[in-house]
N, C-alpha and C positions, 0 to 999 in steps of 0.2 A: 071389599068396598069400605068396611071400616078404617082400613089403612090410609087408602084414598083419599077419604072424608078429614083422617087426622093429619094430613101431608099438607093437603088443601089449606085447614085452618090453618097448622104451623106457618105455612107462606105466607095467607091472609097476613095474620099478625106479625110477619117482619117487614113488609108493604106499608102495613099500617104505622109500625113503626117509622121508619123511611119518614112517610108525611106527617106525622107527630113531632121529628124532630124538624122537617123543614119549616112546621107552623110555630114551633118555638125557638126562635131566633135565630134561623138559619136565612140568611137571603139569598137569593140568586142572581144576582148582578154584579159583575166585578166592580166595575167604577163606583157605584153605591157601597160597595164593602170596605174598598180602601178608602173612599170618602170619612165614612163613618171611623176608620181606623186611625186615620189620621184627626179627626175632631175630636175622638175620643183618647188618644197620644198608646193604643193598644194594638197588641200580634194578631193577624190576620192567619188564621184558620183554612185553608181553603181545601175541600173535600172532590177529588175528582172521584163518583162513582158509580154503578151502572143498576139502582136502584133494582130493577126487577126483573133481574138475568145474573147478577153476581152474587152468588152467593159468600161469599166474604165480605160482599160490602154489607148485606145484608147482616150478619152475625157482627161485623162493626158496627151498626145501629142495636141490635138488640143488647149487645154483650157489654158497650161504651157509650155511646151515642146518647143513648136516652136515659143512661143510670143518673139518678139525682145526685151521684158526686160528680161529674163529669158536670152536668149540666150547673151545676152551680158553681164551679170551678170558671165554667167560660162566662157563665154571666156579671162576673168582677174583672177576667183576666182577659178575655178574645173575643175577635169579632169573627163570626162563622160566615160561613159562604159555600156553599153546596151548589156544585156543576153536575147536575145530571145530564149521565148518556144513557135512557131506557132504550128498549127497543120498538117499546110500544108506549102511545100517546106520546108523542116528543114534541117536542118545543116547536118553534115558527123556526125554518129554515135561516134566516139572521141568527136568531139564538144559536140555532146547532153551528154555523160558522164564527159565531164569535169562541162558544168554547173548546171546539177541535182547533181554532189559532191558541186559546191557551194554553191546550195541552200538550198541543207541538213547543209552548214557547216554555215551557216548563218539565220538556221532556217526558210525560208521562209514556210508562211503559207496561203498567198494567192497573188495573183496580182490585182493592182501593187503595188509592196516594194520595195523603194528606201536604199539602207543599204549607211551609210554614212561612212567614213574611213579616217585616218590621213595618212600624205605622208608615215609614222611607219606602215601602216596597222591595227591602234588602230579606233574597232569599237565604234566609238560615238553617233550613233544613226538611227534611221530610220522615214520614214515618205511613205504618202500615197498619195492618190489622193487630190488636193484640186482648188477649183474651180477655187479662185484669184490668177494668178501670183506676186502680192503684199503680199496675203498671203502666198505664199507658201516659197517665199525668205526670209519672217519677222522669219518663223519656223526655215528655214535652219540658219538662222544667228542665234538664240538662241543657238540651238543644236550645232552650232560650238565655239561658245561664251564658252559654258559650256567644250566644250572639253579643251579651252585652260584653263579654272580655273582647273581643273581636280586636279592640284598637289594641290590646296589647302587643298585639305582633305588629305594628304599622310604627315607623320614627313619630315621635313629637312632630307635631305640622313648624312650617319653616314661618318664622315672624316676619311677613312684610305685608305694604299694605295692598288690597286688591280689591278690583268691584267686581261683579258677576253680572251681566246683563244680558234682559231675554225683549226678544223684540215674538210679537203671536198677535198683533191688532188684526190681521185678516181670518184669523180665527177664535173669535175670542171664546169658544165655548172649550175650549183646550186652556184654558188660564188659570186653571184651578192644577193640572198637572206639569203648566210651565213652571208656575212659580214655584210648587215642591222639587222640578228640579233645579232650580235655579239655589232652592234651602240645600240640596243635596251639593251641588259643584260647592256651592261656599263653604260646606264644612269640608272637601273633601279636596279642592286645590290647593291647599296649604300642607296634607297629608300626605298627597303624589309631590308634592313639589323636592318635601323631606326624602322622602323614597327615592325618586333621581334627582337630587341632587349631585353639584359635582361644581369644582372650582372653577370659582368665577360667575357661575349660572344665575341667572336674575329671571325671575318668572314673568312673562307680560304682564303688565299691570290690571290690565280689564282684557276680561273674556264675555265675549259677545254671544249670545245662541239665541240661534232663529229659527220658526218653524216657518217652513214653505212648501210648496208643491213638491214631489215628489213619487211619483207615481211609482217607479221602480226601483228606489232606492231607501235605504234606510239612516243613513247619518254620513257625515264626510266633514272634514278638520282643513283649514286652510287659515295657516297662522294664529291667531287669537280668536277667530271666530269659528264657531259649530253652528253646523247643519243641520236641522232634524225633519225626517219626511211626516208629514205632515198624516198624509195616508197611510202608513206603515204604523206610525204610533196612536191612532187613534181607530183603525182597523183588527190590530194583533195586539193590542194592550199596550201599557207600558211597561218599557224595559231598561231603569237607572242603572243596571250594566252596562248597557248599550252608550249611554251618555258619560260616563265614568272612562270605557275607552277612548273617545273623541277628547275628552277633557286630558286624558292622558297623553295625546298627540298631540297638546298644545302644550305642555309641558317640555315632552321631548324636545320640539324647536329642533331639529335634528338640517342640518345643512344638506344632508346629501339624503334622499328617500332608498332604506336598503328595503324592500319589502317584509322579505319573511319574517326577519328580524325587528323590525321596527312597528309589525303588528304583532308581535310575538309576546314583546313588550308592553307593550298596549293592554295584550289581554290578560297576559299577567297580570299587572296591576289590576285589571278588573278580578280575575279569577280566583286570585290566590293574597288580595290585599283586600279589594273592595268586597267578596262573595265569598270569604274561607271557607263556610260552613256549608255552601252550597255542594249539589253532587260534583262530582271533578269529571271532566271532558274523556269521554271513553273512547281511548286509542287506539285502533286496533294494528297492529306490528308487523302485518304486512300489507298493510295503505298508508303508511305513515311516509309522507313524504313534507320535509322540514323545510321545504322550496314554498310549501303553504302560508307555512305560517299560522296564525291566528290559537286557536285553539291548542293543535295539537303542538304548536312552538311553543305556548304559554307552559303544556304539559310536562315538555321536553327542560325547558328552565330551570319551572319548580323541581324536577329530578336535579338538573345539576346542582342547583342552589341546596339540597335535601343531602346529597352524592360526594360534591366536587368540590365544591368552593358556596359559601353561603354570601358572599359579596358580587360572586358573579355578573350580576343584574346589572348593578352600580357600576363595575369596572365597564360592560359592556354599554353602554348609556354613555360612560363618561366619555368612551372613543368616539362611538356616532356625535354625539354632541361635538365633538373636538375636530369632526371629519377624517378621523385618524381611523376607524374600522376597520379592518381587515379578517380572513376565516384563521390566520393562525393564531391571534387572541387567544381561541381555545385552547392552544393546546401551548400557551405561557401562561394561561389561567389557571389549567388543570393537569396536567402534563398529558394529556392523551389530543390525537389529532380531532377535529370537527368530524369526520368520517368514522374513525373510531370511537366517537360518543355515542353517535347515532347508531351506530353497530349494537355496542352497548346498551343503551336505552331501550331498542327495540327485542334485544334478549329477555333485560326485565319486565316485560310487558308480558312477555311469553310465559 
């Protein structure tokens, strides 16, 4: 009984903890937390955890969470945000659909996962459970560290002049995250522009994006204008990867549409320019088929670009741009055929 009674209280008191630290500066609404992250120009925090069923998340409140270096550490440095998944007393069925879309849009795969975020909403990294409060603030400080070098792997942005324009009058309570994207394309078309670059190429002058209806879609690029669904992004959060792609296909300007390749590239730039620090796309090496595209092409690139040739990117750009593309590129790029890369690639996986 005695045992019992002291199990009991140990739970008690990491519960207790739990709601201690959500009543000290933790909120629970996303839009409220990047609002706040973005007014206050600070890294968003955000805790995916299962309060009173996980016990790792629970040993991360008691052992980090609530120590007075931790919390005074985020009271100058971050903005917190705790999504809880209890299993008991849960949230309004809204609630529990909005953060099962976050968790999906942020990949979570188990608790607890801390996703880390720029006041931009640029995912820089994630982190776990970890016993020392000294270590766990040493990790957070790396992983932000790296976010702020991040432009050093990206060209110098390309000097010409350009305007960014968002048209959202039919929804205006979305105008608070039109215009951060619109702050994000403007620092970020002059940086893809550098990146595919190639002789002769002149970027459109003004790039136009619009939020409209969209029920079953998520974003679509047609010449200098972007799409963005309306219901998708204010439904499932927002997602400036998502808009980083699209602005990337307006870049490209590409004359002939190859798919695989040309979302390939796309995501690259998102993935491996716009997101470095983010998890990287998990491929698995007997589904990988490079007819897809998106993802696991972006995957496939960075290997080559890491592998085979580090200009790759740029050569293969410069031919779509030129309408000149063709599959044996690969193998005057690298000396091995398109078929034998992919052979290769998917070994490495293995």
């Amino acid at each position: 009984m005695m045992r019992k009674l002291l199990a009991l209280f140990a739970t008690v008191m990491l519960l207790c903890g739990t709601s201690q630290a959500a009543e000290e500066g933790w909120l629970t609404d996303y839009n409220d937390a990047l609002a706040q992250a973005k007014k206050e120009n600070k890294n968003l925090m955000v805790l995916f955890t299962g309060s009173d069923w996980c016990i790792w998340c629970k040993r991360l409140q008691a052992d980090v969470l609530t120590k007075d270096e931790f919390k005074n550490f985020a009271k100058e440095n971050l903005i917190l945000l705790a999504l809880d998944f209890p299993k008991d007393n849960k949230p309004s069925p809204e609630v529990q659909a909005e953060r099962r879309a976050l968790a999906e849009k942020y990949d979570i795969k188990g608790y607890p996962t801390l996703v880390l975020l720029t006041p931009e909403e640029k995912d820089f990294g994630r982190m776990h459970y970890t016993k020392e409060v000294s270590d766990f603030l040493t990790e957070y400080k790396k992983l932000a560290q790296a976010a702020k070098t991040t432009k050093e792997a990206v060209k110098e942005p390309l000097q010409f002049d350009y305007t960014i324009r968002i048209r959202y009058k039919d929804y205006p309570e979305m105008e608070g995250w039109m215009k951060s994207m619109q702050a994000i394309c403007k620092e970020w078309y002059p940086i893809l522009a550098a990146e595919l670059n190639s002789e002769g190429f002149k970027p459109a002058p003004t790039v136009t994006i619009t939020l409209h209806s969209d029920p079953k879609g998520v974003a679509g690029t047609g010449g200098d204008h972007i799409y963005l669904s309306k219901e998708y992004f204010s439904k499932n959060g927002t997602d400036a990867g998502a808009v980083i792609h699209e602005l990337a296909h307006v870049i490209q300007a590409y004359p002939t549409y190859v798919p695989w390749i040309t979302e390939s590239i796309a995501d690259y730039m998102r993935l491996y320019k716009f997101e470095p620090n983010a998890p990287r796309p998990k491929v698995d090496p007997e589904r990988f088929n490079l007819q897809r595209g998106y993802k696991g092409g972006a995957a496939f690139l960075a290997w080559l670009v890491e592998k085979k040739n580090p200009e790759i990117v740029v050569k293969l750009n410069a031919a779509l741009r030129a309408d000149k593309y063709k599959d044996e590129l690969f193998e005057e790029l690298t000396g091995s055929s398109l078929d034998d890369l992919v052979k290769e690639f998917k070994d490495s996986l293995k």
